[in-house]
N, C-alpha and C positions, 0 to 999 in steps of 0.2 A: 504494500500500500504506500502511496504518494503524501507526503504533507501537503496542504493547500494551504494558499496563505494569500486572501483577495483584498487588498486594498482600495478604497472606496473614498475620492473628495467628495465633500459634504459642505455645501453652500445653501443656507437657503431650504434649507430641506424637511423638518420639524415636522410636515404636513405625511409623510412619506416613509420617515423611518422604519419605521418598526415595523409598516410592513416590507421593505426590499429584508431587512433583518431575517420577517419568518419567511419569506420566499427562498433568501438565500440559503439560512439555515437549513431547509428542508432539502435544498438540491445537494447540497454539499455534506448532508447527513446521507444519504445514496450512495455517494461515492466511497466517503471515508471518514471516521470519529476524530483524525488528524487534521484537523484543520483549525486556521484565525481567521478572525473577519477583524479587519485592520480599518477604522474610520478617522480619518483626517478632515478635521472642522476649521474651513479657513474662513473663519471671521464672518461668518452671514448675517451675525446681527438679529439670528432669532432662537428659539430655545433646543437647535440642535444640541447643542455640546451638553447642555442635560440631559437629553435624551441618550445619549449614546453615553453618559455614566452610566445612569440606570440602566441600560442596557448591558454595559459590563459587568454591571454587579447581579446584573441576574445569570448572566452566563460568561466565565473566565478565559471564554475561547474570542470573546469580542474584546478587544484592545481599543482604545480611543487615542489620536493627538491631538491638541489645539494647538494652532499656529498662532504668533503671536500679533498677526495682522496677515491682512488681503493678501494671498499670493498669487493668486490666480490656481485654475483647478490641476495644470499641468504643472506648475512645482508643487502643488500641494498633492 
């Protein structure tokens, strides 16, 4: 079995989390129990980056960064 490791920018997104979360969870539970789902919140200005605590803390396979301002989505 493969490790997966899907990193995800996160703009703007609060509306949407938690479902791409259970969608991805689910496909990536198919595949293999090895796996992160890596969220990087570059500065949207709304309640992503809480979301995606809470979401790590309900599951240790979801990792979160906040960047410390706008990077745009391809450096972030």
């Amino acid at each position: 079995m493969a490790y997966i490791s899907v990193v995800i920018p996160v703009f703007k997104a609060e509306d949407c989390l938690k479902e791409l979360y259970r969608r991805l969870k689910a496909s990536l539970e198919d595949l293999t129990d090895d796996f992160e789902i890596v969220m990087v919140e570059d500065c949207g200005g709304d309640r992503s980056w809480n979301i995606i605590v809470e979401l790590s803390q309900l599951d240790k396979r979801v990792k979160g960064i906040q960047l410390s301002r706008n990077y745009g989505q391809h450096n972030a």
